[in-house]
N, C-alpha and C positions, 0 to 999 in steps of 0.2 A: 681602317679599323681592322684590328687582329681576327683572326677566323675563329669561335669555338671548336673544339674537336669536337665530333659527332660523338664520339665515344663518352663524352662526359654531359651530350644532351641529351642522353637517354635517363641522366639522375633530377634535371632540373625540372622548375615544373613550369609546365604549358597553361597559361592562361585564353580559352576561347572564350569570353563571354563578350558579347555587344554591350557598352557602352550605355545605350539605351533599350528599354522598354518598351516595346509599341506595344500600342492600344488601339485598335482601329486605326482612323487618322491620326492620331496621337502617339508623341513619341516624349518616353520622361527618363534623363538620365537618373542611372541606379544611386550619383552623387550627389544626385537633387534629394533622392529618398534616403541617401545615408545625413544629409544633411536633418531633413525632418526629425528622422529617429533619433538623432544626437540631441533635437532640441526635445525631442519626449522625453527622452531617458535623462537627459540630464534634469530637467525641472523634473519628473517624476522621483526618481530614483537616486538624488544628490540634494537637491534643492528644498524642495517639497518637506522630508524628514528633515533636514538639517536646523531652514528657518523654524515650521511646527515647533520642535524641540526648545525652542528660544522663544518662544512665546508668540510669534507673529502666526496672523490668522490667513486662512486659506485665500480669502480675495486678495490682503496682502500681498503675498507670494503671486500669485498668480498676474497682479499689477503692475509689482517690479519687474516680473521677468518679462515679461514683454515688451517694455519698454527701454528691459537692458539689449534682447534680441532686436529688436527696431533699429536701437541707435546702435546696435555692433555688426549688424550689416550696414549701415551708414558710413559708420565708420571706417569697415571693411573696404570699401568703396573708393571713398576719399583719400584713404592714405595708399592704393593702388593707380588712382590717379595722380598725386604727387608724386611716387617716386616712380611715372610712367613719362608718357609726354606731354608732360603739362602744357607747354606753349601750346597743342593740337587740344586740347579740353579748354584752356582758356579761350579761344577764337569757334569753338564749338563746343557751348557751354552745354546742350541741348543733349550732349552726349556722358554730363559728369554722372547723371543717377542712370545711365542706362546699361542698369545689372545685365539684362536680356541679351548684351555684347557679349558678355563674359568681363572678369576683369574683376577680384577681389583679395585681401592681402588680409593675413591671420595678426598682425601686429596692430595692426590700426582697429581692427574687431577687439581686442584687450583693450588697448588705451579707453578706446569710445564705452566700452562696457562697464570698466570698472569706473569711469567717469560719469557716468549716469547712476552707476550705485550711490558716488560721491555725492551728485546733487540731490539724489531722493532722501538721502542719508539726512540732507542737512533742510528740504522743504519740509518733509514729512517727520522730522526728529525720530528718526531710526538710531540706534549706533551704527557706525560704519563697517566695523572691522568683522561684526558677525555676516555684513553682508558685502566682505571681500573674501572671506572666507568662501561662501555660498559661491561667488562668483571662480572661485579656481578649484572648487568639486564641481561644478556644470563645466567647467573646461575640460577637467580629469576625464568628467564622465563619458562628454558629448566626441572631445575629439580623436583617441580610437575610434568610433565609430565610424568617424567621416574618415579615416583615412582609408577606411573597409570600399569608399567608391573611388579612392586613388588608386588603389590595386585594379581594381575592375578596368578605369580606364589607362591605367599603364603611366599617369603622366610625371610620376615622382621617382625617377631612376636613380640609379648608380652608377657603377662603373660595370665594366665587363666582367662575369663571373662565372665559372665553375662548381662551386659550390652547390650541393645538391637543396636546397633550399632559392639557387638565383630563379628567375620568373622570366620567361618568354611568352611574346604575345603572337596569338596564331591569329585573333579575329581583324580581319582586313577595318575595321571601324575602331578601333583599339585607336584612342588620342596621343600618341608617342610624339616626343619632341623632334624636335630636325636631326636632331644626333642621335638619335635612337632609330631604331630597325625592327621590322616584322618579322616571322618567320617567313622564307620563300620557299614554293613549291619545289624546287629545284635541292632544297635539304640545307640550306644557310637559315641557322634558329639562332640569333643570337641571345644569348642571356644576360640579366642585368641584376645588380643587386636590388634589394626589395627596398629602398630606402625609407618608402612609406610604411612598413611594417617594422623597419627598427625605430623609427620615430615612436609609432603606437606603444611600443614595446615600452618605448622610454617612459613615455607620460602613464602607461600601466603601472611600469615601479613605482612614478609618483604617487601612484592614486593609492599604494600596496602602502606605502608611511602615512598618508593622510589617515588612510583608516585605522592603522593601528592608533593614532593618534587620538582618533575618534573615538574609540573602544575604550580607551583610558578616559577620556574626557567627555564622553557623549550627553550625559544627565546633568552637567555639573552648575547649569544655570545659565544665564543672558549670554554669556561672553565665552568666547572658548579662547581667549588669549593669554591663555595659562596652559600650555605655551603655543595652541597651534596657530594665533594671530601671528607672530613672531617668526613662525617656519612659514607659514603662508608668506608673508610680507619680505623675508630676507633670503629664504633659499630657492621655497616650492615654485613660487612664482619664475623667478631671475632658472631656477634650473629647467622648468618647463620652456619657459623662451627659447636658454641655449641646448635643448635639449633637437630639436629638428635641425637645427644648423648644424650642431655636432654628427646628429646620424647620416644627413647629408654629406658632410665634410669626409666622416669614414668612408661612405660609401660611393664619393664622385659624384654625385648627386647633384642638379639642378634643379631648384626650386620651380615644380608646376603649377602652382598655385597664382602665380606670375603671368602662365604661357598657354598650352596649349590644353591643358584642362580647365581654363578659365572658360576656353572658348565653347564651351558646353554650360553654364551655369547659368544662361537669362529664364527661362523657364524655370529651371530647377530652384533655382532659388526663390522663384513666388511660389512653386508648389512646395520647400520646405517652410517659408513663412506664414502661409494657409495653414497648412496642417497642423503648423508649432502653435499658432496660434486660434485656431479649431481646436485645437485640445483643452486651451487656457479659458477660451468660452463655454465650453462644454461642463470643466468642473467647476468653474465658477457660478454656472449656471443650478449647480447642485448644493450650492450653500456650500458653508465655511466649518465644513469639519478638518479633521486632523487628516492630513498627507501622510503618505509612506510605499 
């Protein structure tokens, strides 16, 4: 692996933060809580106004999402176990729901999520499309945020970089992959591209057309598919997919979501589904006014 110049490690920037949290005996990764907050903000802040707006009531909203959040960590789960080592989960089934290993994948969380819209769509006689809509503003909204605990714990790299924006990690608890590198005492910092923050960056542009789109169409009645059903369905979506393998792909980037940032996620993921879901009890619990 090539050597940074020292001279160009004084532009990058140093990332020292631990990974986790303690709390007394308690230790909670910052991705478990960026995870929570995605699911605040997004049902808060994306979800919440969006459905209100279209006529659905606050328990409503609050029903769906939870049981779109349920079955898209489910989801998440299962489709990391198939394309993992299935023959070792098939002969050790005892281990397919055990979040607490780590071990989750962002594509199987879409498929399962937008597939539980489908079905409540058609038990409940919802229309669908305002609540696929709903479901790629909570994605817009939620996933920056989560990628805010991929920075912390270092595990979405690039390639080697110079660039006064690439990101070295000094904290010795820092999740780096096998091909990745700490800073050493002895003055070897190497730098990497931030791949998790071009990703963000990407799915921010998305969120920048939804909203405009919103702002032209936000009042206009049940349906917003005149035209944002139609970008949601043919580009926003298919571009947000290919949008982290792209920024990955610029950046030399291997997917940690896969590796060694998973291996932090068994707690963190039941304290972001408590908290997502303490929030959903909480305003439910206050009756069924208007979101926003």
């Amino acid at each position: 692996m090539p050597v940074v110049p020292f001279v160009n490690q004084l532009a990058v920037i140093q990332i020292n933060i631990d990974p986790a949290l303690h709390i007394g005996p308690f230790s909670v990764h910052w991705y478990g809580v960026m995870y929570a907050v995605a699911f605040w903000a997004g049902w808060k802040f994306a979800v919440t106004p969006f459905l209100t707006a279209r006529g659905f009531t606050r328990g409503e909203i609050d029903r769906m999402i939870t049981w779109v959040i349920v079955f898209g960590l489910i989801g998440g789960r299962l489709y990391y176990v198939l394309q993992s080592d299935l023959l070792y989960y098939l002969t050790h089934p005892q281990h397919i729901l055990a979040v607490w290993e780590g071990g989750m994948a962002f594509f199987g969380a879409i498929i399962s999520g937008l597939g539980t819209c489908y079905v409540l769509a058609g038990r409940r006689g919802y229309p669908f499309w305002p609540l696929f809509d709903a479901a790629v503003l909570f994605a817009v909204v939620g996933q920056p945020i989560g990628r805010i605990g991929n920075v912390i714990n270092g595990d979405i790299l690039g390639s080697l970089s110079t660039l006064p924006w690439a990101t070295a990690y000094v904290n010795p608890h820092a999740i780096l992959q096998s091909k990745f590198q700490l800073c050493d005492p002895n003055g070897f910092c190497p730098a990497y591209q931030p791949a998790a923050v071009y990703e963000a960056l990407g799915t921010i542009a998305i969120g920048v057309v939804l909203w405009m789109l919103l702002r032209a169409d936000w009042g206009a009645g049940d349906h917003l598919c005149r035209p944002v059903c139609g970008v949601a369905a043919r580009v926003v979506l298919p571009a947000r997919l290919g949008a982290g393998d792209l920024s990955r792909a610029q950046a030399g980037a291997v997917d940690g979501d896969r590796d060694a940032g998973d291996r932090c996620a068994g707690d963190d993921l039941r304290v972001a589904a408590h908290a997502g879901f303490g929030a959903h009890r909480t305003a439910g619990a206050g009756g069924g006014g208007s979101g926003g």
